[in-house]
Backbone as a ProteinNet text record, in pm:
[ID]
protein_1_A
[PRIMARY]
XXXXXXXXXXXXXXXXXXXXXXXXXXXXXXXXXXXXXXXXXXXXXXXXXXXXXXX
[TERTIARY]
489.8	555.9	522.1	391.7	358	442.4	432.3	495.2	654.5	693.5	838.8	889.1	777.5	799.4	733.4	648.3	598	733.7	844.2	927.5	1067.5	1057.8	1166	1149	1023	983	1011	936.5	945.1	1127.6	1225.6	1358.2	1408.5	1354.1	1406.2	1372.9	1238.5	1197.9	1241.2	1252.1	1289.7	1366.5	1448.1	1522.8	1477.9	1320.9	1274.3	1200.6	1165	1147.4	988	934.7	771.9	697.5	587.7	529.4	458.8	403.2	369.4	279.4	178.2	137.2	204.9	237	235.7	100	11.3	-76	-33.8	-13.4	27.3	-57	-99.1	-235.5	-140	-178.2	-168	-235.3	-236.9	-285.6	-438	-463	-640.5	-681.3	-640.1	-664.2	-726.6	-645.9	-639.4	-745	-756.3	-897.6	-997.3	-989	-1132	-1218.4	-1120.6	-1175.3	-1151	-1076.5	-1084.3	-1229.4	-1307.9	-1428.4	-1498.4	-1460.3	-1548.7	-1543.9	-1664.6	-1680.3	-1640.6	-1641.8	-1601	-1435.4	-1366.1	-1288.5	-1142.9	-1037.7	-928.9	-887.8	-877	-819.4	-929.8	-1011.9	-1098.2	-1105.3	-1083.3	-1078.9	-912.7	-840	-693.2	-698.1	-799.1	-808	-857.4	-934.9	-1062.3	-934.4	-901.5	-816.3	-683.2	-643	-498.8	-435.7	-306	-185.4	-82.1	-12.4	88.9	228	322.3	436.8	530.6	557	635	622.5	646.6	589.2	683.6	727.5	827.5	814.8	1002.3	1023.2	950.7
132.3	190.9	115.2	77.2	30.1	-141.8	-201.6	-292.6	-316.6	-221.6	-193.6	-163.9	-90.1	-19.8	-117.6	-239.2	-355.3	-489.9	-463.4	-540.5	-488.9	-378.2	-278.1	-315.5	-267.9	-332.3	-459.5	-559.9	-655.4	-736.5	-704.7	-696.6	-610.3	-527.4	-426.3	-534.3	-570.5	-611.1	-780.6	-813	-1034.9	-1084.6	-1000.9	-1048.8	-1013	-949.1	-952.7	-1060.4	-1156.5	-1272.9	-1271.2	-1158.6	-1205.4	-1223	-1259.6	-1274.8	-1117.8	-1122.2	-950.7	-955.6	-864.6	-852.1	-734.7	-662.3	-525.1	-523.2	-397.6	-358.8	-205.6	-205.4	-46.1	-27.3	129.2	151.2	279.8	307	470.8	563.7	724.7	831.7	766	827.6	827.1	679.5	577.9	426.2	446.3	486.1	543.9	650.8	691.9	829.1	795.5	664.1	627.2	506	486	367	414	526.9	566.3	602.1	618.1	617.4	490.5	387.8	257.2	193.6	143.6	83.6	-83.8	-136.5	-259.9	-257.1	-194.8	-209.5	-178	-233	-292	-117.8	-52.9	116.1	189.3	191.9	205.2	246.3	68.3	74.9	127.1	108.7	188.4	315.5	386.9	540.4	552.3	478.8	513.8	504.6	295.3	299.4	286.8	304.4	298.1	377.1	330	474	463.7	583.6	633.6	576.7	477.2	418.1	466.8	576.1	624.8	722.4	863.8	953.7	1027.5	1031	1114.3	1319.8	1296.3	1410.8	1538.9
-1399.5	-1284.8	-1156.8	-1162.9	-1019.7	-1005.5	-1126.1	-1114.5	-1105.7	-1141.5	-1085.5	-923.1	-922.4	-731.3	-633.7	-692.7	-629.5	-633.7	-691.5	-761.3	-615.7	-645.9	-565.6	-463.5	-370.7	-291	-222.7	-216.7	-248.1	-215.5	-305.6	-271.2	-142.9	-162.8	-50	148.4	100.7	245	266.5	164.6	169.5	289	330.5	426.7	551	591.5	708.4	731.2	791.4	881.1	917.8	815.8	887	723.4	742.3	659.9	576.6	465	431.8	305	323.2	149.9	104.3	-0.7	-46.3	-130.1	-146.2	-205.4	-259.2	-362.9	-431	-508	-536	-577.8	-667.6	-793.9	-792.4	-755.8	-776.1	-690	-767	-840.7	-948.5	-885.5	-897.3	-853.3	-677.8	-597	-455.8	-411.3	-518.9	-507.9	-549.1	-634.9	-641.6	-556.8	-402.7	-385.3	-197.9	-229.8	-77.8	10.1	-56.3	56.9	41.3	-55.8	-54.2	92.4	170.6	238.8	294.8	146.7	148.3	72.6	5.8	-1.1	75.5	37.5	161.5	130.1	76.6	54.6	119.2	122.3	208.3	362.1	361.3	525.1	596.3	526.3	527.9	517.7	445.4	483.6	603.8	647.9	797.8	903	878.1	1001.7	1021	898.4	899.7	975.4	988.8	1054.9	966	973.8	874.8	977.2	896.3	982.9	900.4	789.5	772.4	622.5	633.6	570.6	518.2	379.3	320.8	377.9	389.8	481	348.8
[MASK]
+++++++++++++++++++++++++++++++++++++++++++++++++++++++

């Protein structure tokens, strides 16, 4: 699944003009790494912001 919605993705954004990583995690994957200190999910829980949030 994740590699499909990394695929979707991916197509969906090609024709914007900047450079980008995607990083997709599943939920259990995401819950186990959200309080890690050194990791990039991690620091995206602390300092991330939400740029767009299903209604």
């Amino acid at each position: 699944m994740i590699l499909y919605e990394t695929a979707r993705l991916y197509l969906a954004l090609r024709k914007l003009a900047l450079p980008k990583d995607l990083l997709l995690y599943g939920r259990d994957e995401f819950e186990q790494l959200r309080d890690s200190e050194h990791h990039i999910v991690g620091r995206a829980q602390r300092e991330g912001k939400v740029l767009h949030a299903r209604a």
